[in-house]
BARO-544472 format. One record per residue (C-alpha): residue in one letter; chain; x, y, z. Coordinates in Angstrom, 2 decimals. Layout:
BEGIN
{site 'A'; 'A'; {X; Y; Z}}
...
This chain:
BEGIN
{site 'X'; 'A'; {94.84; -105.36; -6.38}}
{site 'X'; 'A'; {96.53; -102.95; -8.56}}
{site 'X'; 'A'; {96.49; -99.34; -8.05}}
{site 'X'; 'A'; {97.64; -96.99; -10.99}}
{site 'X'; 'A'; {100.54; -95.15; -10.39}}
{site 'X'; 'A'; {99.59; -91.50; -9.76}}
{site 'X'; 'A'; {99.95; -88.64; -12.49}}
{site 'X'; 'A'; {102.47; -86.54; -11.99}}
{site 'X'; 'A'; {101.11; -83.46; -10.86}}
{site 'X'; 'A'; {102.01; -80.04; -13.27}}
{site 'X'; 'A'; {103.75; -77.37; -12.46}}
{site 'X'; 'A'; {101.98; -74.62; -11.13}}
{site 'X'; 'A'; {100.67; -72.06; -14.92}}
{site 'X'; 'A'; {101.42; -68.46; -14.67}}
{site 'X'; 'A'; {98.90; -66.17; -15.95}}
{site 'X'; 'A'; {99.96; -64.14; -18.88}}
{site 'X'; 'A'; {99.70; -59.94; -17.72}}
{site 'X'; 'A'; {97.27; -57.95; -19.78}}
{site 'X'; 'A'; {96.78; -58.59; -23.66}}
{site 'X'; 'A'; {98.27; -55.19; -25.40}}
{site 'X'; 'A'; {95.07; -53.53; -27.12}}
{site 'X'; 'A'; {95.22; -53.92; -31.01}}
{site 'X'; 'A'; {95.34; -50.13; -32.40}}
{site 'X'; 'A'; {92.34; -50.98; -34.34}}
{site 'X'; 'A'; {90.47; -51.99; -31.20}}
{site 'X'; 'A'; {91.82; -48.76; -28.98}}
{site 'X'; 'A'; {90.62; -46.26; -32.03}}
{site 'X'; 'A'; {87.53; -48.02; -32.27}}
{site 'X'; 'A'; {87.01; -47.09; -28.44}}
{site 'X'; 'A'; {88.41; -43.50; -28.95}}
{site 'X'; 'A'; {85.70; -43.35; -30.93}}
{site 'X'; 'A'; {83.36; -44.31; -28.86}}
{site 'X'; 'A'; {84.10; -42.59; -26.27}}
{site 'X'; 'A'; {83.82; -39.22; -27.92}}
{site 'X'; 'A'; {80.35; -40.19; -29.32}}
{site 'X'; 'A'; {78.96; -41.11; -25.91}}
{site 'X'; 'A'; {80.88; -38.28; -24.33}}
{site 'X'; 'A'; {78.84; -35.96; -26.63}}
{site 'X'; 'A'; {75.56; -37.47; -25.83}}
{site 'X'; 'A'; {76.24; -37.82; -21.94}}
{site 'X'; 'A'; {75.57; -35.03; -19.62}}
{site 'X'; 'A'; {78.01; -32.54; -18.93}}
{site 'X'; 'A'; {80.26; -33.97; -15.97}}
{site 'X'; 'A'; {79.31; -37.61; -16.25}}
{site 'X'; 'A'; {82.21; -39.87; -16.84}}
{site 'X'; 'A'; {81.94; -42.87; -19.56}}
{site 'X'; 'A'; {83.86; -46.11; -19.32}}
{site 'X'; 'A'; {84.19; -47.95; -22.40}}
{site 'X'; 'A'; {85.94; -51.59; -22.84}}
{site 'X'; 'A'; {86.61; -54.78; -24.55}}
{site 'X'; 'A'; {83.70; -57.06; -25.07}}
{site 'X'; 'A'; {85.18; -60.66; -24.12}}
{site 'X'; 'A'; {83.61; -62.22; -27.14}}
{site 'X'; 'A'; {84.31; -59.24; -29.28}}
{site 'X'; 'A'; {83.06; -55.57; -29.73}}
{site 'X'; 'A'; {83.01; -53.01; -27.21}}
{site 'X'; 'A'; {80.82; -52.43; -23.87}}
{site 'X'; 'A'; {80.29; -49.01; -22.70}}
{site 'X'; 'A'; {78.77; -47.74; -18.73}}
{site 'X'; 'A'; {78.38; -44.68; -16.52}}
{site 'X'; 'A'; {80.58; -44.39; -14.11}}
{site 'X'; 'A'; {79.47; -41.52; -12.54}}
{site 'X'; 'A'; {76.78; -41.37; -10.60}}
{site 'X'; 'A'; {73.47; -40.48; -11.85}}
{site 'X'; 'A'; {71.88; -37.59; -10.86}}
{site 'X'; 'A'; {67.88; -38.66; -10.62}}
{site 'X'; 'A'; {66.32; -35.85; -10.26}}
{site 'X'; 'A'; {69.27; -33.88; -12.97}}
{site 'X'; 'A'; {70.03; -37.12; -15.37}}
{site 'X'; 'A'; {67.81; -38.91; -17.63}}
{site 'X'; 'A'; {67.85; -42.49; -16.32}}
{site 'X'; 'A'; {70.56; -44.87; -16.92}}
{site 'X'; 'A'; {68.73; -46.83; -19.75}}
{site 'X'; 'A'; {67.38; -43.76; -21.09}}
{site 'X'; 'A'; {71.32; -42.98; -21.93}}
{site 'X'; 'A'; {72.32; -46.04; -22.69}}
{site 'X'; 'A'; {69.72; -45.63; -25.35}}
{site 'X'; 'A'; {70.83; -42.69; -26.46}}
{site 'X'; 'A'; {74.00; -43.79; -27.03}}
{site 'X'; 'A'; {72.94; -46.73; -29.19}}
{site 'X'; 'A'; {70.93; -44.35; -31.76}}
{site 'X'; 'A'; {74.08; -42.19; -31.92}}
{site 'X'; 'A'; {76.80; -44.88; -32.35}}
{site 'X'; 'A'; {74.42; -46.95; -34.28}}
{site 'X'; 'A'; {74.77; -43.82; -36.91}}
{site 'X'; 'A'; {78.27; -44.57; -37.71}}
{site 'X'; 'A'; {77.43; -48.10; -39.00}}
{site 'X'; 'A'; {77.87; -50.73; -35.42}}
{site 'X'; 'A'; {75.26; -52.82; -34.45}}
{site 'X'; 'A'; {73.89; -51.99; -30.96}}
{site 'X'; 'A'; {72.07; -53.18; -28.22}}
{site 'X'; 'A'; {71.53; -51.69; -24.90}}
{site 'X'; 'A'; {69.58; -52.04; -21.80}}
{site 'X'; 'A'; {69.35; -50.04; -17.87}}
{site 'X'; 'A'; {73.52; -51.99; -17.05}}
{site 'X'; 'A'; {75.53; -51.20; -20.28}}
{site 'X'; 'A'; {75.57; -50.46; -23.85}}
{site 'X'; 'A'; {77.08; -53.25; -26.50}}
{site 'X'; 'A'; {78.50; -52.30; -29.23}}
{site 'X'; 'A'; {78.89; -55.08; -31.84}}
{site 'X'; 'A'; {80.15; -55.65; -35.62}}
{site 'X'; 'A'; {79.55; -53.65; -38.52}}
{site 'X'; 'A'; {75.48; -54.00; -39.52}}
{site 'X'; 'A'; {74.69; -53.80; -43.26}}
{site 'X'; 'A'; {71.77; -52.13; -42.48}}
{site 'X'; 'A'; {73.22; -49.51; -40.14}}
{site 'X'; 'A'; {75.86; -48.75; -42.62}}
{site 'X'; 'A'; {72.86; -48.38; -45.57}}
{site 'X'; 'A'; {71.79; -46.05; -43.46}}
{site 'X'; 'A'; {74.47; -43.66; -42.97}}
{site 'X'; 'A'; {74.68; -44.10; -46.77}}
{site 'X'; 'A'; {71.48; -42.41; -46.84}}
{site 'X'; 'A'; {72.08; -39.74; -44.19}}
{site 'X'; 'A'; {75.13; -38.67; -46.21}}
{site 'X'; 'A'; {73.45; -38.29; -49.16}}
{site 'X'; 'A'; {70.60; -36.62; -47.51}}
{site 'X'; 'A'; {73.33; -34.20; -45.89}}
{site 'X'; 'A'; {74.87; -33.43; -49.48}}
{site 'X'; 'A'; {71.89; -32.37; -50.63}}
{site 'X'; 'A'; {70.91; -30.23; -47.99}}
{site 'X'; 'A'; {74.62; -28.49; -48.28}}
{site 'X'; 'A'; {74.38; -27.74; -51.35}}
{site 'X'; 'A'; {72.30; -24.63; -50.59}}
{site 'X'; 'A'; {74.23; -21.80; -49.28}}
{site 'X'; 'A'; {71.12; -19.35; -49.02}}
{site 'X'; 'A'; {70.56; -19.81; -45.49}}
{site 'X'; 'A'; {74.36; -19.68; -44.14}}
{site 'X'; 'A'; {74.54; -16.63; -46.29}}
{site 'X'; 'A'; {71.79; -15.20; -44.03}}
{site 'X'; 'A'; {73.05; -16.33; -41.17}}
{site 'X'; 'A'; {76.65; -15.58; -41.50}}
{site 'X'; 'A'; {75.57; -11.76; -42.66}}
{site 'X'; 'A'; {73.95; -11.31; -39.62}}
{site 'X'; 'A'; {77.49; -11.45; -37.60}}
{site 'X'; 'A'; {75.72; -14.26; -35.26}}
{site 'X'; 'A'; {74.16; -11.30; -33.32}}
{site 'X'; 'A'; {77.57; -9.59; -32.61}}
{site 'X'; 'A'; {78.20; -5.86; -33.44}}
{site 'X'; 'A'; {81.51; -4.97; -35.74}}
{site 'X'; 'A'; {82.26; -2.47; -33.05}}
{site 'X'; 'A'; {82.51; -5.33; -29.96}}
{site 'X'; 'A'; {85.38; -7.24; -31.67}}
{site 'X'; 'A'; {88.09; -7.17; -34.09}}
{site 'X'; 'A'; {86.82; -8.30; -37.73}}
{site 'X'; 'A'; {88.93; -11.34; -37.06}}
{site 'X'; 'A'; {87.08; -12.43; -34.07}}
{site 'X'; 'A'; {83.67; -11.64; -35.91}}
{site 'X'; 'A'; {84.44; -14.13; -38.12}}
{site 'X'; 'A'; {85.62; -16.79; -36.09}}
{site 'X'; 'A'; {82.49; -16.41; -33.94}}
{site 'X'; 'A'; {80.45; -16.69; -36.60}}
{site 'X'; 'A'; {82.23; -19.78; -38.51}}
{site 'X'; 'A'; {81.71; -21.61; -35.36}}
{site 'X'; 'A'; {77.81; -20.77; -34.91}}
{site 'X'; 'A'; {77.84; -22.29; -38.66}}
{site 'X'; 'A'; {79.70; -25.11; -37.81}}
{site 'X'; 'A'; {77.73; -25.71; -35.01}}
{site 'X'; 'A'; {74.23; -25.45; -37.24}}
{site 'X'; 'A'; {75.84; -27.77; -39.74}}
{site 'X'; 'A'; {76.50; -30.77; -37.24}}
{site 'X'; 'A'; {78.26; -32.69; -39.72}}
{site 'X'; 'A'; {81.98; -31.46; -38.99}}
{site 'X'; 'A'; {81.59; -32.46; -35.21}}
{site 'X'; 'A'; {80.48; -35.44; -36.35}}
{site 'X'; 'A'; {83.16; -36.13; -38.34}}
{site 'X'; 'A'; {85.63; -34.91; -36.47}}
{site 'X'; 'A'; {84.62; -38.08; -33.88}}
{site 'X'; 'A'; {86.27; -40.55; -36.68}}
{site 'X'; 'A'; {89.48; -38.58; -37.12}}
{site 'X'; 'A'; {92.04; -40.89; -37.26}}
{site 'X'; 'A'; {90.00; -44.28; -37.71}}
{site 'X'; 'A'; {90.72; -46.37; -40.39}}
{site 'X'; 'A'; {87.44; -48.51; -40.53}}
{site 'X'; 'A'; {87.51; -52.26; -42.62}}
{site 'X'; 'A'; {85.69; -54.90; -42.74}}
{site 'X'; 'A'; {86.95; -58.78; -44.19}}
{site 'X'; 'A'; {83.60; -59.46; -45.49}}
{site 'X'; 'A'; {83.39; -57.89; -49.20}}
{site 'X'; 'A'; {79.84; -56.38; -49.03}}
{site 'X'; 'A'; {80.79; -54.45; -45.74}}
{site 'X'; 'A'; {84.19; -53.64; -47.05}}
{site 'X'; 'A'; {82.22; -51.78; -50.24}}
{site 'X'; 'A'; {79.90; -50.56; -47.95}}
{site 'X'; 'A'; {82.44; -49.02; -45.85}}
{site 'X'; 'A'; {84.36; -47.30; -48.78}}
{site 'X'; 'A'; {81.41; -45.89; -50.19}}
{site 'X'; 'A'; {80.73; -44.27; -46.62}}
{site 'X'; 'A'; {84.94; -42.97; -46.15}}
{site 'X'; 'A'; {83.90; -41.15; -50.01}}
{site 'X'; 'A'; {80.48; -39.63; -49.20}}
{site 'X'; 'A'; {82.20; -38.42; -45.40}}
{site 'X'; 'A'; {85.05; -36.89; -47.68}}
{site 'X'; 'A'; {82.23; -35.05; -49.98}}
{site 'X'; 'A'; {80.65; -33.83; -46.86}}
{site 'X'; 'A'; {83.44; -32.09; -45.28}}
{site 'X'; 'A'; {84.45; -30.46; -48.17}}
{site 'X'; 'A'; {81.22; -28.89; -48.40}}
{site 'X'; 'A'; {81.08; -28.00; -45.10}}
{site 'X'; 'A'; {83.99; -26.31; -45.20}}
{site 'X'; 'A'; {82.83; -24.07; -48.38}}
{site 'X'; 'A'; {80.19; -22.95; -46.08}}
{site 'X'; 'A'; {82.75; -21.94; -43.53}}
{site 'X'; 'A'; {84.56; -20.26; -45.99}}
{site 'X'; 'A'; {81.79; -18.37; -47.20}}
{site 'X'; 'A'; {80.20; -17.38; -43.98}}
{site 'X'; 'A'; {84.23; -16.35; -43.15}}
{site 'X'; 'A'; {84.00; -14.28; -46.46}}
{site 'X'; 'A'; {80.49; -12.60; -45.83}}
{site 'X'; 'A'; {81.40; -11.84; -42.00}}
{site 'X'; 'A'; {84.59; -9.64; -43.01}}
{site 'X'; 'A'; {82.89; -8.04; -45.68}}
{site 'X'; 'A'; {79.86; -7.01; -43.42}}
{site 'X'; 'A'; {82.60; -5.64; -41.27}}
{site 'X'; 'A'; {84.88; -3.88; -43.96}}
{site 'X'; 'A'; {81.37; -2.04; -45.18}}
{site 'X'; 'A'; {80.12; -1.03; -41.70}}
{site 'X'; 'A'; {83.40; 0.57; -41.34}}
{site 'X'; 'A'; {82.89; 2.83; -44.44}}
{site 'X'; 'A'; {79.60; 4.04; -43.89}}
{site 'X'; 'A'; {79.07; 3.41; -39.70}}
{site 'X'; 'A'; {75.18; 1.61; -41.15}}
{site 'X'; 'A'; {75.31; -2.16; -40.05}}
{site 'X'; 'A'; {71.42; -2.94; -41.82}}
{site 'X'; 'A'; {73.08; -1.51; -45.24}}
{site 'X'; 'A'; {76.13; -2.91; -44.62}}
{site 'X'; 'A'; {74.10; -6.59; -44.19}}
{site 'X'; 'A'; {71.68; -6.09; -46.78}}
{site 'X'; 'A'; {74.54; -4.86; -49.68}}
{site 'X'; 'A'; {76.93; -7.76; -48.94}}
{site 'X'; 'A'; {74.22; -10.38; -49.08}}
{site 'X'; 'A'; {72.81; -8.66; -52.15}}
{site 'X'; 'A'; {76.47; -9.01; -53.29}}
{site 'X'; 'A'; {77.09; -12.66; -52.46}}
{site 'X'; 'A'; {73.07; -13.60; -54.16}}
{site 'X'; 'A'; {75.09; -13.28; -57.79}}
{site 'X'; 'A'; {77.67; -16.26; -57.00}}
{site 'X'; 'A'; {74.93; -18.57; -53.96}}
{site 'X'; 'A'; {73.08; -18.91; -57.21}}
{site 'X'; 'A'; {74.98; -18.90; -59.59}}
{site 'X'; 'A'; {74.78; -23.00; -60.22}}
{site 'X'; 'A'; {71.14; -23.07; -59.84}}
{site 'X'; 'A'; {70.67; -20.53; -62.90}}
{site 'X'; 'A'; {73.20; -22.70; -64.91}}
{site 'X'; 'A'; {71.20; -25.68; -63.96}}
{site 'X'; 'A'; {68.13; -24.44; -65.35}}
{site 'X'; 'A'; {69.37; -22.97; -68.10}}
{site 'X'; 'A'; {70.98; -26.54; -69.40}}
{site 'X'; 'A'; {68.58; -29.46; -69.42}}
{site 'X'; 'A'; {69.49; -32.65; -69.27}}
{site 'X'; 'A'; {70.55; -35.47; -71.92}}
{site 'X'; 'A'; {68.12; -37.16; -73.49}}
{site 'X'; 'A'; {69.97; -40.61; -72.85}}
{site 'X'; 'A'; {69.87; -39.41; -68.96}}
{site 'X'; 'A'; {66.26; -37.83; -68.32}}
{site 'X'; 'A'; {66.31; -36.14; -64.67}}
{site 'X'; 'A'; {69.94; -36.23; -64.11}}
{site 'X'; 'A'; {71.07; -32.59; -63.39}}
{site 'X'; 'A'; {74.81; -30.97; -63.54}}
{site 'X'; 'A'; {76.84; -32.14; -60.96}}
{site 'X'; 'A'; {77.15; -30.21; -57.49}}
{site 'X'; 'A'; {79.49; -26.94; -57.44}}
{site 'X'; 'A'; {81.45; -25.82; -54.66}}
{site 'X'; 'A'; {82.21; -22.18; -53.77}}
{site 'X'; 'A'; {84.80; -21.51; -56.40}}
{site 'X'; 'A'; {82.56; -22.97; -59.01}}
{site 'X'; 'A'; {79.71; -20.61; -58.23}}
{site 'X'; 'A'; {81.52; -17.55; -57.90}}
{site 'X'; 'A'; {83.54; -17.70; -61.61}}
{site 'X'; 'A'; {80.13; -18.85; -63.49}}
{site 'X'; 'A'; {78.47; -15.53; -61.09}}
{site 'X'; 'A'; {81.23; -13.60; -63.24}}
{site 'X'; 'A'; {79.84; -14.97; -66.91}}
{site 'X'; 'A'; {77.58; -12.60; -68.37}}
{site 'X'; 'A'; {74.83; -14.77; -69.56}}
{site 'X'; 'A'; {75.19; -17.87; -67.69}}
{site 'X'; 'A'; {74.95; -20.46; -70.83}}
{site 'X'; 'A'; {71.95; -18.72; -72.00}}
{site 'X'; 'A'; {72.13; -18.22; -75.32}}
{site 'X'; 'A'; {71.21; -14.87; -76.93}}
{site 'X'; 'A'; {68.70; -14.55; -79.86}}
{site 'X'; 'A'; {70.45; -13.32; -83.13}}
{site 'X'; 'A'; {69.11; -12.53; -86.66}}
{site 'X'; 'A'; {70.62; -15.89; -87.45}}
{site 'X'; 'A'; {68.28; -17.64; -85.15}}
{site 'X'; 'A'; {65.08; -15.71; -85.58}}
{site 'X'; 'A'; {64.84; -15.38; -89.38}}
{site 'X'; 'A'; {63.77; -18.48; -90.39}}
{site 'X'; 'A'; {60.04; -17.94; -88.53}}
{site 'X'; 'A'; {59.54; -15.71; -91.77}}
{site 'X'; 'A'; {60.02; -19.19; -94.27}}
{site 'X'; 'A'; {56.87; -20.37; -92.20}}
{site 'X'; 'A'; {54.91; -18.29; -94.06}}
{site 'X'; 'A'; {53.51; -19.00; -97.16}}
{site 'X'; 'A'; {53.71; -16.61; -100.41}}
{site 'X'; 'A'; {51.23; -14.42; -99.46}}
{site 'X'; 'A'; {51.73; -13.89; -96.45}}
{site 'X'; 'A'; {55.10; -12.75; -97.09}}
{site 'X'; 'A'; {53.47; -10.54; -99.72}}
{site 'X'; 'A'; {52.48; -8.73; -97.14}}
């Protein structure tokens, strides 16, 4: 009988150390983390790591709190709406959260949000009101400077969007499918839109804070000093909306209206004197008389 000759037996492997995180991967989970962070109790630590078959996972690693904490699913949850915002796919139960590839219909959706959040910014009424009413502070508690800053960063706060932002900083997003990759760029452009107008409205509520400050120090009145610098600023906040009624649209393009204007925009058409309006001249009101016939211009 003949027996085989036995294999050789291999050399003992050595397992590789830890796999360097790609910087795409390690920004994605900055990003993360500050998301979660924000929706997390104050004090409770997040984890956040690599997904073996791809994506992200993210726990609590600090105890929960029962009877302080919402429970751990209830988070987890929480966590999915908000990340699910930026444009992942989620899923998430009582253990972990998963975060997974870019969703079509998550990123549609942020499409929408932006566009909702343009539209809403391009008011300036209320941050007007708010920002003229200092935030609650009194001109003689802080320096002018300090006014201001406390009150650009109640408006910041009311606007959400810039915290929100400021989440992404620094996080290129792509995609190598070519509907997610147009997707994605037409999210990075509406973001860009966004915090420029947000940061009009800081500048204005920055503007309208020192100038209730500079007025109260004239005349020791803070109510006047309010009322006449929002009186003041009404001219240039609405200064697009009177051009916009006063120009209708094209025929070829029935409901499309004038594009938005920023800050600068507003206050320079505030300075024209008749916003577009045109003014009625002899020109333009003497032809009514050739509608008359003979004898009535007899007359």
């Amino acid at each position: 009988m003949s027996i085989e000759p036995r294999a050789q037996v291999a050399p003992e492997r050595v397992l590789p150390g830890p796999v360097p995180v790609a910087p795409e991967a390690a920004a994605q989970q900055r990003v993360v983390q500050r998301i979660c962070a924000r929706v997390a109790p104050e004090g409770m630590r997040i984890g956040v790591g690599d997904l073996p078959p791809g994506g992200l996972q993210v726990w609590i690693e600090t105890p929960v709190d029962i009877a302080a904490a919402p429970e751990s699913w209830v988070l987890h949850h929480r966590m999915a709406r908000e990340v699910a915002l930026v444009g992942w796919h989620c899923e998430a139960d009582a253990d972990r959260l998963l975060v997974l590839g870019w969703s079509a219909a998550c990123l549609h959706n942020r499409v929408r949000l932006l566009q909702s959040g343009l539209r809403r910014l391009a008011g300036f009424e209320h941050t007007a009101q708010r920002a003229v009413q200092l935030d609650g502070q009194h001109p003689d508690d802080e320096p002018p400077a300090q006014v201001a800053a406390a009150v650009c960063a109640s408006i910041e706060r009311r606007l959400r969007w810039p915290e929100r932002l400021a989440e992404l900083a620094g996080f290129e997003r792509s995609s190598e499918l070519p509907h997610l990759q147009l997707l994605l760029a037409q999210v990075t452009g509406l973001e860009a839109k966004v915090a420029r107008a947000c940061e009009e409205h800081l500048v204005m509520a920055r503007v309208l804070a020192r100038a209730v400050c500079e007025q109260y120090t004239r005349h020791r009145d803070l109510h006047r000093a309010q009322r006449d610098v929002l009186a003041e600023s009404r001219r240039w906040v609405h200064a697009s909306t009177m051009i916009r009624g006063s120009a209708g649209a094209r025929p070829s393009t029935p409901g499309v209206g004038r594009p938005h204007m920023g800050l600068a925009e507003r206050r320079i058409a505030a300075s024209v004197i008749n916003h577009g309006v045109p003014r009625a001249t002899r020109a333009a009101t003497a032809p009514r008389a050739d509608h008359f016939g003979p004898a009535e211009d007899a007359r």
